[in-house]
C-alpha positions, 0 to 999 in steps of 0.5 A: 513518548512526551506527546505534545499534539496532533494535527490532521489535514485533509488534502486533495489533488488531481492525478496526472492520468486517471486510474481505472479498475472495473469497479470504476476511475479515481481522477481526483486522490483525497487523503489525511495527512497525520501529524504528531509532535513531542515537547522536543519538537520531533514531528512523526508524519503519517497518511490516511490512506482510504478512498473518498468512497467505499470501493476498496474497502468499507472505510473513505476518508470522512469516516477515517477522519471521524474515527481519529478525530473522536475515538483514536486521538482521544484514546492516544491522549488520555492513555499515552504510549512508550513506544508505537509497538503499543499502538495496536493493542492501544487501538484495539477497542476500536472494531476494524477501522484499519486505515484510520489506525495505520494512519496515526500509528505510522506517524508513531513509528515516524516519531519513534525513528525520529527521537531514536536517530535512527531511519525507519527502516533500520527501527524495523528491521529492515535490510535492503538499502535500495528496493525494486520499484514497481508499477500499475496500469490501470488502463482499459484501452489497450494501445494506450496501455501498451504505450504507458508500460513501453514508457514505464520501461524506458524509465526503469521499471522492473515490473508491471501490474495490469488490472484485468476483468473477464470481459477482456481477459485473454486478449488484454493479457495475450496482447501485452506478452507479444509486444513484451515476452519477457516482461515480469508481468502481474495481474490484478482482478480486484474480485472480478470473476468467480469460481465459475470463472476457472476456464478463463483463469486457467486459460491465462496460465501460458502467460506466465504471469508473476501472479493473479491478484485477488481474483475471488471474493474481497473477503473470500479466503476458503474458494480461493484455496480451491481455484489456487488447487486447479491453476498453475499462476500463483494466487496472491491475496490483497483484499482477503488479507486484513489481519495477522490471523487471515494471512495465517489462515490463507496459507495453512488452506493453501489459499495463496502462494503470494500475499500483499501487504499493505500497511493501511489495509491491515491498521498499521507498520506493527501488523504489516512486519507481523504478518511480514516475518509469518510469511517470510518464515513460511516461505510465502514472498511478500510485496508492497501493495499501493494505494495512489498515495501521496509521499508520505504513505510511499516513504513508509512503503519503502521502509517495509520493503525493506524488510528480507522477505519482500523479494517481489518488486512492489507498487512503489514508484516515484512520486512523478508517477501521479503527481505534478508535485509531491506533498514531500522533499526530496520527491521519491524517485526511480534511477536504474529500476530502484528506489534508494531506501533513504538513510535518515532518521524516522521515513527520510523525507520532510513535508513539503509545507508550500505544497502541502497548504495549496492541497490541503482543504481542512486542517484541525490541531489537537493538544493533548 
């Protein structure tokens, strides 16, 4: 790679409905948008994806932003790289950071796909020409929830993820499955309960849930063995799952029978597949996590579903779920419950520049 620069560019937008989880609402998304040019002026597009505050993970978007400016693109530029592959181990010095790595090392991949003609997904291996979309809910109010899933349903959904906590657990959950028995139904508790909390998680095996998302500890890996052991509802891990070697260390303790793999949360497209092709191997289904990301995360998601072991519908959707107008053209879209996996070269989808100015509320440009 014949790197001629960097830019990065911070953009802001309002959701078109907020987002609730007990750990608080997001109604306003910021993100970095990365973008890396060669002297053949093929362009990679990558997406920082952390939070403007620390919820989810230790990281938000000013740290992430540090970290490329001062460490990541400096490293990129005084050592170069052949091919993204590369950019993991390149990046290693730099302690955890994951979302800051993901987002350079995915507009790497970009690139790559880009110079080589190919589309992403081909590049990496992937297999699907079209993937299962899928969809959240992050509602407390339950009639109005029940009328966002009806309406994601009409739009043609597969499958629906709803956040729960122990506060309104039972019903919230017992309410959905009378309106839609036969709804491929997840819930996602973002590490709201403990192991003092068996009863109520196994109160909600009846519902035949798809699974439970990250009931247990963010970082926890050894507790959740032992509730997966007392509850029929497989556990999937999301937050748990930051490294090749937690999601091998999960499955040998038997922690989960389900794993999300989002490519920000664990540095990057490379370590997404690794930790992909382990568990497709060990025969644990994968699926795409969201991150209420703008196209140019979700075009990279749709490229890693694609991949043979991702047989669970993920949290990939249109890009009318969030926005009034994307930052990418064309627009990601559902039709008949799937999302076309595209057939371009590098992620398919090109910025949308008119939309991205009016977002975008810092930019900076680095030579190299």
């Amino acid at each position: 790679m014949d790197i001629k620069g960097v830019k990065l560019s911070i953009v802001k937008m309002q959701l078109k409905h907020p987002f609730t989880t007990h750990l608080g609402s997001v109604t306003e998304r910021e993100a970095i948008i990365v973008e890396v040019e060669d002297r053949n002026g093929f362009i990679g597009y990558g997406e920082g994806v952390a939070f403007s505050s620390p919820w989810y993970t230790e990281e938000t978007v000013q740290t992430s932003y540090h970290v490329l400016k001062d460490f990541l693109i400096p490293i990129l530029r005084k050592n170069g790289i052949s091919h993204p592959d590369e950019a993991f181990l390149l990046f290693s010095s730099v302690r955890r950071n994951h979302m800051a790595k993901a987002a350079l090392e995915t507009a790497l991949w970009d690139l790559q796909a880009k110079i080589e003609g190919l589309p992403l997904s081909t590049l990496i291996g992937g297999t699907m020409e079209a993937i299962h979309a899928g969809v959240v809910v992050g509602n407390p109010n339950l009639p109005e929830a029940l009328k966002q899933i009806e309406g994601y349903l009409e739009q043609g959904f597969k499958r629906v993820k709803v956040k729960i906590s122990p506060e309104d657990d039972f019903q919230y959950i017992s309410e959905i499955r009378k309106q839609f028995p036969d709804l491929p139904l997840m819930a996602d508790a973002n590490s709201a309960y403990s192991l003092e909390d068996v009863g109520r998680l196994e109160a909600l095996d009846e519902f035949g849930l798809l699974m439970i998302e990250q009931p247990l500890g963010y970082d926890d890996i050894v507790d959740h063995a032992k509730l997966q052991s007392q509850i029929e509802t497989p556990i999937c891990l999301d937050e748990s799952i930051v490294t090749f070697d937690d999601a091998r260390k999960a499955i040998e303790l038997g922690s989960c029978k389900v794993i999300n793999i989002k490519i920000g949360r664990v540095g990057g497209l490379g370590e997404a597949k690794r930790i992909h092709d382990y568990c497709h191997s060990n025969g644990i289904p994968v699926w795409a996590g969201g991150m209420i990301e703008f196209g140019i995360s979700r075009a990279h998601n749709i490229a890693l579903a694609s991949l043979p072991g991702f047989t669970i519908p993920g949290d990939i959707s249109g890009s009318d779920r969030y926005w009034e107008q994307d930052i990418i053209k064309p627009e990601i879209v559902v039709e008949n419950r799937m999302i076309n996996v595209p057939d371009r070269p590098g992620i398919g989808f090109e910025l949308n520049r008119k939309r991205l100015k009016e977002v975008t509320v810092f930019e900076e440009r680095f030579k190299f």
